[in-house]
DRENDO-1510 file (C-alpha; in Angstrom, 1 decimal, always signed):
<recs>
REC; n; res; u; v; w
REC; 1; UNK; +41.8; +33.1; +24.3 .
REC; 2; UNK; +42.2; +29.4; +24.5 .
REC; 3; UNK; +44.1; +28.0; +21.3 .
REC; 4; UNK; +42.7; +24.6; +21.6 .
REC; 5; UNK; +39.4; +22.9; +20.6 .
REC; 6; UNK; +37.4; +20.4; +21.4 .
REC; 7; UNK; +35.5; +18.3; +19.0 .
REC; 8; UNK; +32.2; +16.1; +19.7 .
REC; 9; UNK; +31.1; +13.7; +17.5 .
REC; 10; UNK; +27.8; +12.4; +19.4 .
REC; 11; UNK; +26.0; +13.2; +21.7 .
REC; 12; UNK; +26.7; +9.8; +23.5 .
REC; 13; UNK; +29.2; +8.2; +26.7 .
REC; 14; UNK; +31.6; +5.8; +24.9 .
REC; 15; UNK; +30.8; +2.6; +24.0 .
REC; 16; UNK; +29.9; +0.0; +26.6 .
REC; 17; UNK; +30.1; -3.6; +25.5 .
REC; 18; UNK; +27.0; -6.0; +25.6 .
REC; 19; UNK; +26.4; -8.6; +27.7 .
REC; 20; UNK; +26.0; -11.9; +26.8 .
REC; 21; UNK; +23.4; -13.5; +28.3 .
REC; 22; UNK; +22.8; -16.2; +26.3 .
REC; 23; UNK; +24.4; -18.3; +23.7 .
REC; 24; UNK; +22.4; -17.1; +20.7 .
REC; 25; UNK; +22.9; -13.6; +18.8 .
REC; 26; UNK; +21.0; -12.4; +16.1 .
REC; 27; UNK; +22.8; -11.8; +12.7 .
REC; 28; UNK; +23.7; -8.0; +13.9 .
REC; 29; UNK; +25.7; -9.8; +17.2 .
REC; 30; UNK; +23.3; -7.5; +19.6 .
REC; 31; UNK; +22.6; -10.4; +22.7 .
REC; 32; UNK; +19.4; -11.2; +23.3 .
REC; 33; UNK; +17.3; -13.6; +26.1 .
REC; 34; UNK; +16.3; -16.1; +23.8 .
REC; 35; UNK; +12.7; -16.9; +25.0 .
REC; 36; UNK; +9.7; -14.6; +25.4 .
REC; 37; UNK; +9.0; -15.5; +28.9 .
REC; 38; UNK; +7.3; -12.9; +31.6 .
REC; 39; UNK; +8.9; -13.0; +35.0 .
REC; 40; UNK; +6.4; -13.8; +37.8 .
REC; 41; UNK; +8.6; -14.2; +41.0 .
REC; 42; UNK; +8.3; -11.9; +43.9 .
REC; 43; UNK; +10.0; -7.9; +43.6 .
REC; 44; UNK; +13.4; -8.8; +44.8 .
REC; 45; UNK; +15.3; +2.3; +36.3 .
REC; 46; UNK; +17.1; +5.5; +33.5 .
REC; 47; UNK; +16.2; +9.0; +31.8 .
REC; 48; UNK; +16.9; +10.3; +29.1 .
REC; 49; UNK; +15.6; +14.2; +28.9 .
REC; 50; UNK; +15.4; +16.5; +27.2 .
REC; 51; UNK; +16.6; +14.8; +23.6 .
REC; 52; UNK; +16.8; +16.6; +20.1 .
REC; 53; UNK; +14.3; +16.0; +17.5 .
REC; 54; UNK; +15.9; +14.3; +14.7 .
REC; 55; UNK; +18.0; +17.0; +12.3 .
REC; 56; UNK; +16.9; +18.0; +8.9 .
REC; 57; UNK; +18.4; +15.9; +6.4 .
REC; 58; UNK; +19.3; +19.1; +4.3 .
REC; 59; UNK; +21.6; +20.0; +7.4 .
REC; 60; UNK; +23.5; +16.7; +7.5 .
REC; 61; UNK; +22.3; +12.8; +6.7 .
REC; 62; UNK; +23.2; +11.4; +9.9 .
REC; 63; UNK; +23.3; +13.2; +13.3 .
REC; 64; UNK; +26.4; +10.8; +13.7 .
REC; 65; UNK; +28.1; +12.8; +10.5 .
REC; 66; UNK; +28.1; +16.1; +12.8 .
REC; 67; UNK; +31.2; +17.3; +14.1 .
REC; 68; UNK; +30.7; +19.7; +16.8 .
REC; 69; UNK; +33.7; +21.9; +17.5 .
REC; 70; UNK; +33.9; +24.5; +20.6 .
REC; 71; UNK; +35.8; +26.9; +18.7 .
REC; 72; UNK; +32.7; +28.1; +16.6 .
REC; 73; UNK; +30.3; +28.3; +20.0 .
REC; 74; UNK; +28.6; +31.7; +20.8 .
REC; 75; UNK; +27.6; +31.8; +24.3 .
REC; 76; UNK; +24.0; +33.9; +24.4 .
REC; 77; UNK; +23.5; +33.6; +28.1 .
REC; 78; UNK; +24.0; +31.2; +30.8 .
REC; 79; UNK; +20.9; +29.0; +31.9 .
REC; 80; UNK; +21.9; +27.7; +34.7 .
REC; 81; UNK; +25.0; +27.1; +37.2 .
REC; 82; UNK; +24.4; +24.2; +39.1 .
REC; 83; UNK; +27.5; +24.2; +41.6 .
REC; 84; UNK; +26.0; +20.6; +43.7 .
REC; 85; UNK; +26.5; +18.8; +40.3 .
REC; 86; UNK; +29.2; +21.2; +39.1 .
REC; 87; UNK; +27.5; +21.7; +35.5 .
REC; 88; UNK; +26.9; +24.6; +33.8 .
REC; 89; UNK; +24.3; +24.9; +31.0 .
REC; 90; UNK; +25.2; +27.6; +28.2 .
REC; 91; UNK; +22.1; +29.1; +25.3 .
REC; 92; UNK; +24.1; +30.0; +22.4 .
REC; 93; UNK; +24.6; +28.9; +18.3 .
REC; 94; UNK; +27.2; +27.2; +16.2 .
REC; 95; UNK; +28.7; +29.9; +14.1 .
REC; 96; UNK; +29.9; +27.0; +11.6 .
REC; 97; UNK; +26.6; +25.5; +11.3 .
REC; 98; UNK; +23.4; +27.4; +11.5 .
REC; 99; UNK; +24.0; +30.9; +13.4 .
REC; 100; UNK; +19.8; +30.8; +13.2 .
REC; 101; UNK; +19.4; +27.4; +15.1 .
REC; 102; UNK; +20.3; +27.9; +18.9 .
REC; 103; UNK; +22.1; +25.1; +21.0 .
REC; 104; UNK; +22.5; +24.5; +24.9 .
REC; 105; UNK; +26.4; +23.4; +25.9 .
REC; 106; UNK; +26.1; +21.5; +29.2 .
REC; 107; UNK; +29.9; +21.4; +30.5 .
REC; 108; UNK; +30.0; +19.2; +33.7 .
REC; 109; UNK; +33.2; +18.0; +35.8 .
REC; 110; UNK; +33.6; +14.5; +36.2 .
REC; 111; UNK; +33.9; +12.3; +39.0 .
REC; 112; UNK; +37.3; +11.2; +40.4 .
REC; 113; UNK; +37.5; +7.2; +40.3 .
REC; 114; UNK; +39.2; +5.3; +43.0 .
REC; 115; UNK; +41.6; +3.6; +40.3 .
REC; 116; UNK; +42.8; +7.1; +39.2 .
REC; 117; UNK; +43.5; +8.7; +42.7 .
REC; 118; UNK; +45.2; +5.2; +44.4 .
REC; 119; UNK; +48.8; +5.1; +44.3 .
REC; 120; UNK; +49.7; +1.7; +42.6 .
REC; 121; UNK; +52.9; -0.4; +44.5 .
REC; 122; UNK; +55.4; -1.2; +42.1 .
REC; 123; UNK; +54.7; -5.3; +42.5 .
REC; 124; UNK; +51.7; -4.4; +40.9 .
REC; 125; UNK; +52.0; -1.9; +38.3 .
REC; 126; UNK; +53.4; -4.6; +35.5 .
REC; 127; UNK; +50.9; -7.0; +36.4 .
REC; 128; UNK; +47.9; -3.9; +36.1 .
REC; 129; UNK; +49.2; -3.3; +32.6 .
REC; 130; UNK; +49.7; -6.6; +31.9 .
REC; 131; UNK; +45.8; -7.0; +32.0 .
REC; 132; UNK; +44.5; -3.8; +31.0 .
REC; 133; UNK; +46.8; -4.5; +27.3 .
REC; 134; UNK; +44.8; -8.0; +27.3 .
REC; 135; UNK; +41.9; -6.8; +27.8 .
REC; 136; UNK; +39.5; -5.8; +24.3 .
REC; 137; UNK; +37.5; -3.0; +25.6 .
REC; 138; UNK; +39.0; +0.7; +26.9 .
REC; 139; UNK; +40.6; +0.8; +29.6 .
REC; 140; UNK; +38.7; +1.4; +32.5 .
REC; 141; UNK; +39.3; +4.0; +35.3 .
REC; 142; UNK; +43.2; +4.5; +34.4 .
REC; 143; UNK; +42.9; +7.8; +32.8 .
REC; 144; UNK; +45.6; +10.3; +33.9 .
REC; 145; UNK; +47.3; +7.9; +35.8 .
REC; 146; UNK; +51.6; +8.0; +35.8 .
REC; 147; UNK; +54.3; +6.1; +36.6 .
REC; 148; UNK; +57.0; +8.4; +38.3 .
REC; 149; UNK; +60.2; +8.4; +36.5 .
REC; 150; UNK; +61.7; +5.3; +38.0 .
REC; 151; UNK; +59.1; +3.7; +36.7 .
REC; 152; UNK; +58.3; +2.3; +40.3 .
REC; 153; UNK; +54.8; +2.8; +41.3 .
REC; 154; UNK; +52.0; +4.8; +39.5 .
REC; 155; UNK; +50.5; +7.9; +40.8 .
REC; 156; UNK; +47.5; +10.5; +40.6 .
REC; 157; UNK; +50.1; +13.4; +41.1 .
REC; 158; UNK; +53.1; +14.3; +39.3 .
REC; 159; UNK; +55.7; +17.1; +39.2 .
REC; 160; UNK; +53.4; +19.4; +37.7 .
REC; 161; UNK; +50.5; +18.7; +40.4 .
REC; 162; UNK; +51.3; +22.3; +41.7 .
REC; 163; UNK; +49.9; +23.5; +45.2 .
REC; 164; UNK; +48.4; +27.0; +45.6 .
REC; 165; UNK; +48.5; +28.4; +49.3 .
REC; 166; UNK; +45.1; +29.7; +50.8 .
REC; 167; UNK; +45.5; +29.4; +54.4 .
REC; 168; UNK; +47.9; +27.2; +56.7 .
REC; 169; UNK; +46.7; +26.7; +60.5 .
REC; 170; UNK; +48.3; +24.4; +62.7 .
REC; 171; UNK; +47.8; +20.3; +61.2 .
REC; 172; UNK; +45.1; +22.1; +58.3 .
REC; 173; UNK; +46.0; +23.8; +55.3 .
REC; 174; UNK; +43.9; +24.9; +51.9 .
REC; 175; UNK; +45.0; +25.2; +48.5 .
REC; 176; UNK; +44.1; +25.2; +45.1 .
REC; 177; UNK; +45.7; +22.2; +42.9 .
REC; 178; UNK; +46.6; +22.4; +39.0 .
REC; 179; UNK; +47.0; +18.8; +37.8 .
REC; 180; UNK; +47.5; +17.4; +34.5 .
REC; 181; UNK; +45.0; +18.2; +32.1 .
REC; 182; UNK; +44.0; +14.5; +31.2 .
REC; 183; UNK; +42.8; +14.4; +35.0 .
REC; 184; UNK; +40.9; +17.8; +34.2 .
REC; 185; UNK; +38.1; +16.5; +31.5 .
REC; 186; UNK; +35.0; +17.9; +31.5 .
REC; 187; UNK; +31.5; +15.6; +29.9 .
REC; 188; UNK; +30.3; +17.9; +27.6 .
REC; 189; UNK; +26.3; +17.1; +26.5 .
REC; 190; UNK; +25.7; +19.0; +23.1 .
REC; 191; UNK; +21.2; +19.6; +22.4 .
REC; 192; UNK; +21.4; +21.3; +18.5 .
REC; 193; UNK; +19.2; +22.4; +17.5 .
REC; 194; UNK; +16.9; +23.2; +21.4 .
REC; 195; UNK; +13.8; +23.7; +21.2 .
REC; 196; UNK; +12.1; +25.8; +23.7 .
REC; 197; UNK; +11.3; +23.1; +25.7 .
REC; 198; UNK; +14.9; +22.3; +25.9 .
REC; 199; UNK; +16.0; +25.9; +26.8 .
REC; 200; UNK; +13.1; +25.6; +29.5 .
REC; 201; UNK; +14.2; +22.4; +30.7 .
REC; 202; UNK; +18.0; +23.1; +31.7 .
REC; 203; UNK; +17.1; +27.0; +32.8 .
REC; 204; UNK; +17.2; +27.6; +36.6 .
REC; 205; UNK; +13.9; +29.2; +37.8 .
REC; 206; UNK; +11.5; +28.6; +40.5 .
REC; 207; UNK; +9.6; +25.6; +41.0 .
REC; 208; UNK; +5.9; +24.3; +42.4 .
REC; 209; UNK; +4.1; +21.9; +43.6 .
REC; 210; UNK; +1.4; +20.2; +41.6 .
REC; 211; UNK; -1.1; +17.9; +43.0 .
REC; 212; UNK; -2.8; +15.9; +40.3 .
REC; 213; UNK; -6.2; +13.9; +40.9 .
REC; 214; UNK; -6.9; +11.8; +38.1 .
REC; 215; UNK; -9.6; +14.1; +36.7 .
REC; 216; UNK; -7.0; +16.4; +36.4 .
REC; 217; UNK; -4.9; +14.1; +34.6 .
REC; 218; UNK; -7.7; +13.2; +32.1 .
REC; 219; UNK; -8.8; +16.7; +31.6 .
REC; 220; UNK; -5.5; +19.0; +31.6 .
REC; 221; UNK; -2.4; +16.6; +31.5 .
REC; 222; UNK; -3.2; +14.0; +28.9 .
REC; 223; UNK; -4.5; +16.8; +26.2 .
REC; 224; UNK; -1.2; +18.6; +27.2 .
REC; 225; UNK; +1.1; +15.7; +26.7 .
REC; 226; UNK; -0.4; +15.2; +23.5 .
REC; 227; UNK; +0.1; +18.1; +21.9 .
REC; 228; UNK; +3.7; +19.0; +23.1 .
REC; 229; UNK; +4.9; +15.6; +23.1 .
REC; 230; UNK; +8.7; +15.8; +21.8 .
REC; 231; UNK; +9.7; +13.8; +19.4 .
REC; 232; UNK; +10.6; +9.9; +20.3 .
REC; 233; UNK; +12.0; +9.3; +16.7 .
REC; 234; UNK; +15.8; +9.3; +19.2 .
REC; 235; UNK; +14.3; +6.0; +21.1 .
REC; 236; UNK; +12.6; +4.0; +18.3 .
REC; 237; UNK; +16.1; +4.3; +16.7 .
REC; 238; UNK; +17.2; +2.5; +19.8 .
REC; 239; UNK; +14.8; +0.0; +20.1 .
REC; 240; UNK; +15.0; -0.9; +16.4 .
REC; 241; UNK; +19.0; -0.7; +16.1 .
REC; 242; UNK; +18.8; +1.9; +13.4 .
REC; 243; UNK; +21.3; +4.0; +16.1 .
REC; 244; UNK; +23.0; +3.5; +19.4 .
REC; 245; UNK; +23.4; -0.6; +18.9 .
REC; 246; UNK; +26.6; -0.8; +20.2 .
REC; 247; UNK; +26.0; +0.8; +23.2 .
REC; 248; UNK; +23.2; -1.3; +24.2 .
REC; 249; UNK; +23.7; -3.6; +27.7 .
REC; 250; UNK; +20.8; -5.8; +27.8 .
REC; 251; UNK; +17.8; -6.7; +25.7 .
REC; 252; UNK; +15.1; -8.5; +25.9 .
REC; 253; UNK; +13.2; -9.0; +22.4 .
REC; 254; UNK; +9.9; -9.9; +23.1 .
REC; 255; UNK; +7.1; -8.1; +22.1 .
REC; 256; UNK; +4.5; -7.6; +24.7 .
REC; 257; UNK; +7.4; -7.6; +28.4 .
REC; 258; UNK; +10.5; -7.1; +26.8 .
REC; 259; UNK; +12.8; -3.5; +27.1 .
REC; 260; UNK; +16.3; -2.4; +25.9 .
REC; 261; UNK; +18.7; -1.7; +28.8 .
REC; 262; UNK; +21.6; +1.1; +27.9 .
REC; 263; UNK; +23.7; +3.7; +29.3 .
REC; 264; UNK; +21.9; +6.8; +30.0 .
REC; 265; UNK; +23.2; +10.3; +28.5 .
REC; 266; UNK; +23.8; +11.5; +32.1 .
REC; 267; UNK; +26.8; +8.7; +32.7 .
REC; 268; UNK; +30.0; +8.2; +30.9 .
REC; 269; UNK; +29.7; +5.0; +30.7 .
REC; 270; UNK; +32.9; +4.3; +32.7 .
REC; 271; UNK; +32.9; +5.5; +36.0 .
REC; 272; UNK; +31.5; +2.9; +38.0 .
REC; 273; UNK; +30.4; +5.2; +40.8 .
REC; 274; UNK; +27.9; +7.2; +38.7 .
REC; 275; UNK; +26.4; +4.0; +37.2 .
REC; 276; UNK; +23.1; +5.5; +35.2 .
REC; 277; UNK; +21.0; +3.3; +33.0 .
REC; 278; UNK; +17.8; +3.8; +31.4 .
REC; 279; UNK; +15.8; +0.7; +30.8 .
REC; 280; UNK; +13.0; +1.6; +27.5 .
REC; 281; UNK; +10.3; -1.1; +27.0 .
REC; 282; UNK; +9.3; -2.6; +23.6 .
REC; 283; UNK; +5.6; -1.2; +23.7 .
REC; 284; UNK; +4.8; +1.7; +22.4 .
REC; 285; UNK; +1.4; +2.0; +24.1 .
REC; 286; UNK; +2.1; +2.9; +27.5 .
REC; 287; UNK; +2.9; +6.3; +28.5 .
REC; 288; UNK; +3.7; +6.7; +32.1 .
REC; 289; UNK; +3.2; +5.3; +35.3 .
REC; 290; UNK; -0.5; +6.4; +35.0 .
REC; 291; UNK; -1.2; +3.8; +32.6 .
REC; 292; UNK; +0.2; +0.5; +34.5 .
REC; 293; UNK; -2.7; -1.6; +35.8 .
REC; 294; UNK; -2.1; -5.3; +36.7 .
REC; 295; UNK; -1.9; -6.3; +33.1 .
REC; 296; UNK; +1.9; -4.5; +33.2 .
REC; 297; UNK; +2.6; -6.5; +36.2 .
REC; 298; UNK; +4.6; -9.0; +34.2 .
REC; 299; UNK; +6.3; -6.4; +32.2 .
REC; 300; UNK; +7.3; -4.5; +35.6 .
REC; 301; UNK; +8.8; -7.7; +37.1 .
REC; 302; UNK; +10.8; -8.6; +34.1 .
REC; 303; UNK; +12.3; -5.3; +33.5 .
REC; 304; UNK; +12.9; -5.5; +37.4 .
REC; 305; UNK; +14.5; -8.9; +37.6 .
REC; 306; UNK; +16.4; -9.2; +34.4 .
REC; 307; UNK; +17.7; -5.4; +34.7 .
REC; 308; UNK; +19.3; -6.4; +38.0 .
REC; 309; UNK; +20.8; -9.5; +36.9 .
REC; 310; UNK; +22.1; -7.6; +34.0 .
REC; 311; UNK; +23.9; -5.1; +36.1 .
REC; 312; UNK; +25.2; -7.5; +38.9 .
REC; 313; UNK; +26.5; -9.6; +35.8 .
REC; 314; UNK; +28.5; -6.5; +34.2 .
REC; 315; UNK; +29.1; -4.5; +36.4 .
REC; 316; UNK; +29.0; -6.9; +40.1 .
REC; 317; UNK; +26.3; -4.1; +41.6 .
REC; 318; UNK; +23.9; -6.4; +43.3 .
REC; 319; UNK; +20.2; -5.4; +43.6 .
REC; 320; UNK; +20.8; -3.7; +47.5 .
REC; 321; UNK; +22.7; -1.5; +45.7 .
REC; 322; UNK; +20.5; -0.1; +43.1 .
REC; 323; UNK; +18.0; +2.9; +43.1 .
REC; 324; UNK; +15.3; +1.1; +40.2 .
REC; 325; UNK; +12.6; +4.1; +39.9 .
REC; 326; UNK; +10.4; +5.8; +37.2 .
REC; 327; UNK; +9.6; +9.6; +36.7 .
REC; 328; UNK; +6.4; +11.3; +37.1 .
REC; 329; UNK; +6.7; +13.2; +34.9 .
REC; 330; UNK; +8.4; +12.1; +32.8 .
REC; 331; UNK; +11.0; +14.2; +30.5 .
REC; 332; UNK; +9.4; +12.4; +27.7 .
REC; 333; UNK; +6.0; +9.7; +27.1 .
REC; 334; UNK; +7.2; +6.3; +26.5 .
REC; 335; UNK; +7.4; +4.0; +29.8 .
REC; 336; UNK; +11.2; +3.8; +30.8 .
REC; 337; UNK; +12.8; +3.1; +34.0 .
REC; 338; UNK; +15.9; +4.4; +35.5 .
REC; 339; UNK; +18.8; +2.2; +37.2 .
REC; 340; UNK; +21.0; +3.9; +39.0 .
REC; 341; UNK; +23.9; +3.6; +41.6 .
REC; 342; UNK; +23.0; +3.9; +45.4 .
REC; 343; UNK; +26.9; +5.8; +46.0 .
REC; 344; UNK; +25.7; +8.0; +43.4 .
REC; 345; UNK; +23.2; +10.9; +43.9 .
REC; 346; UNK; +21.9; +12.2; +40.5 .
REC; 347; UNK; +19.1; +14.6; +39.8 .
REC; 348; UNK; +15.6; +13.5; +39.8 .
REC; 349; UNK; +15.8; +11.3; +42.7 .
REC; 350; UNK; +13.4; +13.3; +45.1 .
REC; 351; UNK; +10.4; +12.3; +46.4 .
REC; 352; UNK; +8.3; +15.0; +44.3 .
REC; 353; UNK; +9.8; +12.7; +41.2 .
REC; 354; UNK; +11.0; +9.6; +41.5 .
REC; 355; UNK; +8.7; +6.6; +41.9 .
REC; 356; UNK; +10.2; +3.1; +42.9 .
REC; 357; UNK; +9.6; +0.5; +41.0 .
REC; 358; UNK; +9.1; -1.9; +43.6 .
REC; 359; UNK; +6.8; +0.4; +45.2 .
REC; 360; UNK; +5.0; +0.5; +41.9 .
REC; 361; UNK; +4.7; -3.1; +41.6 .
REC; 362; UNK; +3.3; -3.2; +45.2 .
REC; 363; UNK; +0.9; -0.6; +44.7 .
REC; 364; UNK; -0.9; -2.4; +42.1 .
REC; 365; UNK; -1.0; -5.9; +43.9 .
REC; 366; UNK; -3.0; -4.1; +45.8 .
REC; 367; UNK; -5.0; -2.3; +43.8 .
REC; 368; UNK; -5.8; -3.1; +40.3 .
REC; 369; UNK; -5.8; +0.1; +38.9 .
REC; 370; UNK; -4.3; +2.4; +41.6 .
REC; 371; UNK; -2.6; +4.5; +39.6 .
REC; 372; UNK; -6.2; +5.5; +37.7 .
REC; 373; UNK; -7.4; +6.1; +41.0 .
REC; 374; UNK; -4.1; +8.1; +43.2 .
REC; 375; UNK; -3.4; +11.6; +43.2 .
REC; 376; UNK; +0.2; +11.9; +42.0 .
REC; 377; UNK; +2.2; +15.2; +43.5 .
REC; 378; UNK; +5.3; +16.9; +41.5 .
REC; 379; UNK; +6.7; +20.1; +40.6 .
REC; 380; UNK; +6.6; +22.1; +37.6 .
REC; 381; UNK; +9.1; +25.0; +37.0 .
REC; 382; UNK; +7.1; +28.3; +36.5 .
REC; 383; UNK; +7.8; +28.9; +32.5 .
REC; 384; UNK; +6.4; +25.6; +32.3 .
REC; 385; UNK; +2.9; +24.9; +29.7 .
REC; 386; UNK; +1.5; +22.6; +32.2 .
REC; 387; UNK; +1.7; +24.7; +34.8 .
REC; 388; UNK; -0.1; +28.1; +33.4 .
REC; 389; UNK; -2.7; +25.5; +32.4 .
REC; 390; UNK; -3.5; +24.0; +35.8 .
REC; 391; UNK; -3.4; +27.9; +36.9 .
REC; 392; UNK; -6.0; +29.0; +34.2 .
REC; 393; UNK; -8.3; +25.7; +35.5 .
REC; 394; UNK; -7.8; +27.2; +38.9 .
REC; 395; UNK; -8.6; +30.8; +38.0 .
REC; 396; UNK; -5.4; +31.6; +40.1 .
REC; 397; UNK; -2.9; +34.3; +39.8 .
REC; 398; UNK; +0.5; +34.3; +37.4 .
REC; 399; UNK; +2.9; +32.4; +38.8 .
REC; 400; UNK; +5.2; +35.5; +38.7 .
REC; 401; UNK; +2.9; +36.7; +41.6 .
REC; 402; UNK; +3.1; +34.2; +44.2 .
REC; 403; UNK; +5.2; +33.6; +46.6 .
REC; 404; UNK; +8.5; +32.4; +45.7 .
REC; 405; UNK; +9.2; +29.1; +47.4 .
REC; 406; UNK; +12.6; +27.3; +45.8 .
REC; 407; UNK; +14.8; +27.8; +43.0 .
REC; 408; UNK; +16.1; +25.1; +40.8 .
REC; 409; UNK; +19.0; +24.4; +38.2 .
REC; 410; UNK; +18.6; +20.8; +38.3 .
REC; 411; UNK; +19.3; +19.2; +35.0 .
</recs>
């Protein structure tokens, strides 16, 4: 039995600094563009899924105040082992707070970065430190680096890197490799307390495919989404800076084409390779990608253009490097897009999910209201609401009974 605990205080990545994109600030220092100006030029997105309604305030005052410790998880049963992504999702309760309200533990391995497994020549290791001390934010990347004892060069391994033999055969050889335990983190995503949509969500089970013609959409989807809508209380929090305010990127204030740009819960926040952001618009009256008409065209371009230049400012990614897409459907109904990292391959990137925004944009310079008009295909997991419902509107049989086409523990 492990001795040690591990404690979480949010449900966050760290903090990532804001960037300043224009001389003014408003009195809270959050950056913002200082004009209200749509973006017209020609095309040149992030999720957040599966979030916990807010907390009874008889339980704590602030989700922030929570203090989440390992030692007092019950694992119930495993929902899923995804071993592409290396996560692992675990149903269980918090013996320490409420052994009645259940929580999902997602345990995931993280990425190596290229500044923690390069060997560092000694002309440079001073001058490295020299600049990560003078620097105000964390330090980026250096995590579980050493210097060996002559203090001569720094290193991923060390003397207690330890090899263990599976097989030699002429120039190849296998083994299993215990390194130091700062280089063996794991992200850990905490949902308390899950609802059933949040056990569903994150449980591995068969999938199928859905193809929605807008009468559908008008007569089974929308009365769906509208009663099992989860609570957005999390991202008005955002967009209002009552929580998350330090973690935000980018914003754009105005009203009508404006958004919040911000890390999303899938990325630490820190390794530049797995670069995730979620990009969540100041209206509150569009739902999803069946809403846009031409009237959002402004909207789509600004979060577009302004998004990119945001990342290529913080993080030099340029706009050939970035996936900018929206999910149909979404995890949750307020319009957001997701930016992500073309080196990095995170879940919901298929075609059966992800829209491109620039596709999107195109699509309704075309037509006007083309997204009132197409037929939109996805996949729905078998436990799923919506998906019994489509069945009972098709008079079809359980999806227990079908044929079994894929299984999926994507998160």
């Amino acid at each position: 039995m492990m001795t040690s605990r591990f404690k979480i205080f949010a449900l966050v990545p760290p903090n990532v600094d804001m960037l300043k994109t224009s001389p003014t600030s408003n009195d809270n220092g959050t950056n913002k563009v200082s004009e209200c100006n749509a973006v017209d030029e020609s095309p040149s997105q992030r999720q957040r899924e599966g979030q916990q309604p807010p907390v009874p305030p008889t339980e704590q005052s602030t989700v922030d105040e929570i203090c989440y410790d390992l030692a007092h998880f019950r694992t119930v049963r495993v929902l899923s082992n995804n071993s592409t992504h290396k996560c692992v999702a675990l149903l269980g309760h918090f013996t320490n707070l409420s052994p009645d309200k259940q929580a999902i533990v997602v345990l995931e391995k993280r990425a190596f970065t290229e500044a923690e497994i390069t060997t560092v020549p000694p002309s440079t290791v001073a001058h490295r430190e020299a600049i990560a001390n003078s620097e105000s934010e964390p330090d980026r990347g250096n995590v579980g680096e050493h210097t060996d004892p002559a203090g001569s060069e720094r290193t991923f391994f060390t003397t207690s890197s330890r090899l263990h033999k599976e097989f030699v055969n002429d120039v190849y050889g296998n083994f299993q490799c215990t390194v130091d335990p700062e280089l063996n983190r794991l992200k850990v995503s905490i949902i308390y307390p899950a609802s059933e949509k949040h056990i569903v969500k994150h449980c591995a089970q068969l999938r199928y495919m859905v193809n929605e013609t807008i009468e559908l959409y008008k007569n089974i989807t929308l009365p769906h989404l509208e009663q099992e809508q989860l609570s957005l209380e999390w991202l008005y929090n955002v967009l209002e800076h009552r929580k998350e305010k330090e973690r935000i990127l980018y914003e754009d204030p105005c009203d009508e084409n404006g958004f919040v740009l911000l890390p999303d819960l899938k990325w630490d926040g820190k390794t530049i390779e797995q670069l995730y952001l979620l990009a969540l618009v100041r209206r509150r009256d569009i739902r999803s990608l069946r809403d846009l008409t031409a009237a959002h065209l402004p909207l789509l371009r600004n979060v577009q253009s302004r998004g990119i230049a945001a990342i290529e400012k913080r993080y030099g990614i340029g706009a050939s490097q970035l996936r900018i897409y929206l999910h149909y459907q979404p995890t949750f109904y307020h319009l957001h897009m997701h930016f992500t990292y073309l080196r990095y391959d995170p879940p919901g990137t298929g075609c059966e999910k992800a829209h491109l925004l620039s596709t999107v944009i195109n699509n309704i310079e075309l037509v006007d209201d083309y997204y009132q008009r197409a037929t939109l295909s996805y996949t729905l997991k078998e436990t799923d609401k919506l998906y019994a419902k489509f069945l009972a509107a098709e008079g079809d049989e359980p999806a227990a009974k079908r044929a079994k086409t894929d299984i999926d523990s994507t998160q």
